[in-house]
N, C-alpha and C positions, 0 to 999 in steps of 0.2 A: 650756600647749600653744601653738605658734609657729602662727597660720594663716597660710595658705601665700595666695598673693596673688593677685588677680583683675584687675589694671590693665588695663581697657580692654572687657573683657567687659559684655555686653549681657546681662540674665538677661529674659524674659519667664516669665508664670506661667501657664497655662491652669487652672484651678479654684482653689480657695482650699488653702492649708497646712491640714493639719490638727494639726501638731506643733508647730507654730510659727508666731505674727503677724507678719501682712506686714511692716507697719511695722518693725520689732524685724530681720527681714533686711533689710529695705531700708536702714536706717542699715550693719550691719554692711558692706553689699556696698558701700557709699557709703563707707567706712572705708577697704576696699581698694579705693577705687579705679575702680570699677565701677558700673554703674548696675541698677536689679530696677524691671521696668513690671508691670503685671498687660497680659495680654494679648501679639501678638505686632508686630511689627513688622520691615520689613523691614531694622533693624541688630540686630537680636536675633541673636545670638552663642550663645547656649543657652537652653534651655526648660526648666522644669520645671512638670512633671506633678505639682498636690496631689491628694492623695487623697481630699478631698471629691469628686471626680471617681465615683468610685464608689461612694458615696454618691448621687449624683445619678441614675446608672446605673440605682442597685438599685429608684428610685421610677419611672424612668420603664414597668417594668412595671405598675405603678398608675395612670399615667396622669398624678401629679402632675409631671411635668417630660417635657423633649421629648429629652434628653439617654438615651442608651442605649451599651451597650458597643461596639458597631457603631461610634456616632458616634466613642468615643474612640479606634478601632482609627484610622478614617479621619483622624482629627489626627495621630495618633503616624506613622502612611503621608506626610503630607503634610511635617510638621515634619522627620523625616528626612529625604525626598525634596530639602526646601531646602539640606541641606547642616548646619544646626543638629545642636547637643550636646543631647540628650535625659540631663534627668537627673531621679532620684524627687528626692522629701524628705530621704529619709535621703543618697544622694548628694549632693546640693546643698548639706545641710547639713556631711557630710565636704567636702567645696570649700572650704568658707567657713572651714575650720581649726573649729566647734563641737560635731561629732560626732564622735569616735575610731574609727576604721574595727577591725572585729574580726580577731583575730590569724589569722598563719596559713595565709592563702589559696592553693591553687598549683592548682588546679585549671582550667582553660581551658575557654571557652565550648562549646567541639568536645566535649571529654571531658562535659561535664555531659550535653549532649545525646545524645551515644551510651550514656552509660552509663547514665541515668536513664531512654532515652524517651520525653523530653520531647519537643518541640519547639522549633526555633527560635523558631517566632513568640512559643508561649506563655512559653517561658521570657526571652524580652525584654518580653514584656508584667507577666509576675508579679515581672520582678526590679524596671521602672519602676513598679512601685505593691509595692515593698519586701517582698514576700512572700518573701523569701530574707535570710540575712544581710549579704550582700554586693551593692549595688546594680550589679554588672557583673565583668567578669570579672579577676583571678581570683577564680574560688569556691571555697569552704570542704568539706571531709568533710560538714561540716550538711547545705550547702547541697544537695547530692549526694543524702540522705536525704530533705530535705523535697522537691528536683526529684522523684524516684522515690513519694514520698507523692502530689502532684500528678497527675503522670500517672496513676496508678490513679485518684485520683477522674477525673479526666477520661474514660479507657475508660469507667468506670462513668456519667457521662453529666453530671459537673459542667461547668460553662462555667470560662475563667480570670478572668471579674470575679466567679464566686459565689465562686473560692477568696477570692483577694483582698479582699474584702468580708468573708469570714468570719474569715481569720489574723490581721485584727487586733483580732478581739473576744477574744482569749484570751490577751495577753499578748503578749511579745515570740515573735518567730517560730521561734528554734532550741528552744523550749522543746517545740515541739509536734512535737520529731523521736526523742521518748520516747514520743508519744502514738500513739491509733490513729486513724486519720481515717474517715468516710464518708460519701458521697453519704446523702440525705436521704430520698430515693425511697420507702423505704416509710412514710414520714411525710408523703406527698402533698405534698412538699418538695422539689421538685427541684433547685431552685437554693440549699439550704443544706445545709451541711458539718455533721457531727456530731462532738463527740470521746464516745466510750468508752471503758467501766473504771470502771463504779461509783463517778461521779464527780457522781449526782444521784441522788434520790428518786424521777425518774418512769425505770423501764424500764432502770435503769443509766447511763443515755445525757443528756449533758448538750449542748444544743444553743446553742453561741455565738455563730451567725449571728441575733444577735437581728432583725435588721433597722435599718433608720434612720427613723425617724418624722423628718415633715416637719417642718422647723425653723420657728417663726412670730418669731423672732428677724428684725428689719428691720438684719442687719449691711449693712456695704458689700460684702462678696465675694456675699450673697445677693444683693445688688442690683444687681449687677455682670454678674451670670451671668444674672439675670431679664433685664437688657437684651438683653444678646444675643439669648436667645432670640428678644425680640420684634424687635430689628434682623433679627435670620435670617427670622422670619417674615411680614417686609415691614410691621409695626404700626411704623410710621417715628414716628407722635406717642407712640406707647405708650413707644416705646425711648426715644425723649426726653426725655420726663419720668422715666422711672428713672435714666439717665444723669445728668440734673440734678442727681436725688436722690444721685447719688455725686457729684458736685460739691460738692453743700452738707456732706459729709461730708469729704471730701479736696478742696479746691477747685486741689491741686499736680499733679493726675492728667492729662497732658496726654493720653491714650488716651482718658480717658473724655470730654474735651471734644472732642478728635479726632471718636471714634463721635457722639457728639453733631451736632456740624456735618452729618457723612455723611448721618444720618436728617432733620435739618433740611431737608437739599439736598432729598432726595428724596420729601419734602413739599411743597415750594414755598414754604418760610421762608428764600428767599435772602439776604437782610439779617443774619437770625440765623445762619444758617451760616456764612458769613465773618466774626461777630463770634467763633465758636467754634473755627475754623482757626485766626483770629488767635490768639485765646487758648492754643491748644495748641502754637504757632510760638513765642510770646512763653515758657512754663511749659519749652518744650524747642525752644530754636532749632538744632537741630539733626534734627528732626523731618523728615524727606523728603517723604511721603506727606502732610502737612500741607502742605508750600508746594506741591506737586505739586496737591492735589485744591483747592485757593485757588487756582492759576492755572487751573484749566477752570473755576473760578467767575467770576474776571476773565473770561474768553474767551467766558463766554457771553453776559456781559452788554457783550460790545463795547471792555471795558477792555482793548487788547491791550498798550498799553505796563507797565500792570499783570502780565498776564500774563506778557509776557515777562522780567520782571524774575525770578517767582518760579518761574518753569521755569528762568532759569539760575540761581538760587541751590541749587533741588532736583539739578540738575546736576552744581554744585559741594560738593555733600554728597555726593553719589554718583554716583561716575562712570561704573560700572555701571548705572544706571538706565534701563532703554531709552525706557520712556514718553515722560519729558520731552523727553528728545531726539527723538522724534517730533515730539511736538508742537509744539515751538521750530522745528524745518524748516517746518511746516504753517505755523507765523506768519512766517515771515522769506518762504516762496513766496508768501504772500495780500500781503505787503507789498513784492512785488519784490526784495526782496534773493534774485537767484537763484545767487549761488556759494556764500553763506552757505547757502542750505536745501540744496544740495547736498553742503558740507562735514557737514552734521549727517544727513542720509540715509545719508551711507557710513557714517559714526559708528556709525547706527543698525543699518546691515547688519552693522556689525563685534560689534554686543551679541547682534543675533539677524536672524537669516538663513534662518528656515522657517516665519515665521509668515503671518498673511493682512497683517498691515501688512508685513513683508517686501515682500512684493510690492508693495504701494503704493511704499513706499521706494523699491525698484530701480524700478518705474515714472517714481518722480521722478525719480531720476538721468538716467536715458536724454533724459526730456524736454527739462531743463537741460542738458544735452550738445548736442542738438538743435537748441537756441535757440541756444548760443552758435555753436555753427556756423555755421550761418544769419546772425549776424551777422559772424562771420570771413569770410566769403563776400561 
């Protein structure tokens, strides 16, 4: 099989593979051409969703994780919103030329949905966590039957992370569009799917949502995901030291020394935080959001020639970047260069033009107008 090519694409990951080690894609997409970070970033070109993701879901009813379907709805909202390519496992891994997409397809996202009554949302949500044969559209005849299997459990009162959660305890997913599905309900199960047909010893009924018991496995994607939490949850030394601990594991991971630095800052380990910018500048000089968050560390500690050096290099990585661009005006205006902060205000009005620094911006221009007047006068 020919894989088809990735040159230049940015892959981020939110959760861990469950099909597949990180490592093992990241060389592949490094093959063609392309780079796979765990985490996202503002050159991230597409995303993918692993499926431990729901896994994590299914505990935080337990209490052991803070992670919930909610949360992931709100990523998948977000991540599209940017403009990114949302893709599952099974998609990503058809990308990459190592998965063989199934024969066949001519179905349209529109037709699934009217004929199935599904939903849009749910049917984007169960196709990015692979519960269909086909990770988008076109879809399959299968695909059509297991949409229509779905939506009953749904009427019936299933959620789409219990289906999802539970179609891949049983095999591959067209398999289960011979079988009979059910909410869980009178087994005081609400959130697990059943198959029937005298396919067990207890009641006929054999139940494949076993659940996921918590991993005590110290991998990197566990440790990965831990941090975050504790970074979301403002434990800035907690995240740190898990961060670390994916460091001494992958010491190549420019994200996690990135997050590292971030949680340092906002602790008040300024020293170590520009040691871990640096470090994620240096692992991927091409990193924005690194020389961007290392120049307000310069600027706060007075370094502005510092600073200004790595807000235009961030600049020059992207020249959609509105921030830097702010913020290089703000240095060039404290430093009297005022046709320079002015050329970088319009700049800035031309990225974005409705926000609350907006305003400032066009505030500064008028000023700088002002003055030079005043001195034409």
């Amino acid at each position: 099989m020919t894989a088809p090519a990735v040159p230049g694409a940015v892959f981020g990951t939110i959760g861990a593979l469950a099909a597949f080690p990180l490592r093992l894609a990241a060389r592949e997409v490094e093959r063609q051409h392309g780079q796979l970070r765990r985490g996202v970033t503002r050159r991230t070109t597409h995303v993918v969703f692993g499926r431990t993701l729901l896994a994590k879901a299914g505990l935080a009813k337990t209490g052991l994780t803070k992670n919930s379907d909610g949360e992931i709805e709100r990523r998948l909202g977000a991540e599209r919103a940017a403009g990114r390519i949302l893709l599952s496992e099974n998609g990503f891994l058809r990308l990459l030329g190592l998965m063989k997409a199934p024969e066949a397809p001519s179905l349209s996202r529109q037709s699934l949905i009217d004929q199935s009554r599904l939903s849009g949302a749910d049917l984007d949500r169960l196709s990015l966590f692979d519960a269909f044969e086909h990770d988008g559209e076109p879809y399959s005849f299968r695909d059509l039957i297991l949409a229509r299997k779905y939506a009953g459990l749904i009427a019936g009162g299933a959620t789409w992370g219990a289906i999802a959660r539970s179609v891949h305890r049983s095999g591959p997913v067209a398999s289960l569009t011979a079988k009979s599905l059910n909410v869980g309900s009178q087994h005081g199960r609400p959130d697990a799917i059943y198959l029937e047909g005298g396919q067990s010893e207890l009641d006929g009924q054999l139940l494949f949502d076993l659940g996921y018991a918590a991993q005590g496995d110290d991998t990197l994607e566990d440790l990965f995901a831990e941090a975050e939490v504790a970074e979301e949850g403002g434990d800035h030394d907690g995240a740190a030291a898990l961060y670390q601990r994916c460091l001494a594991i992958d010491p190549t991971d420019a994200i996690a020394a990135f997050n590292r630095a971030n949680c340092l800052r906002g602790s008040g380990r300024v020293a170590e935080a520009a040691h871990d910018y640096a470090r994620a500048i240096k692992l991927d000089p091409a990193f924005v959001e690194a020389w961007f968050n290392l120049a307000g560390l310069m600027s706060e500690q007075g370094r502005d020639a510092s600073a200004r050096r790595h807000l235009q290099k961030a600049i020059g990585l992207d020249r959609n970047y509105a921030d830097p661009v702010f913020n290089l005006a703000r240095l060039e205006f404290d430093a009297g260069n005022l046709l320079e902060a002015r050329r970088l205000w319009v700049r800035y009005l031309e990225l974005d033009a409705a926000s609350e620094w907006a305003g400032v911006a066009a505030r500064g221009v008028q000023f700088v107008d002002m003055q030079l007047a005043k001195s034409a006068g």
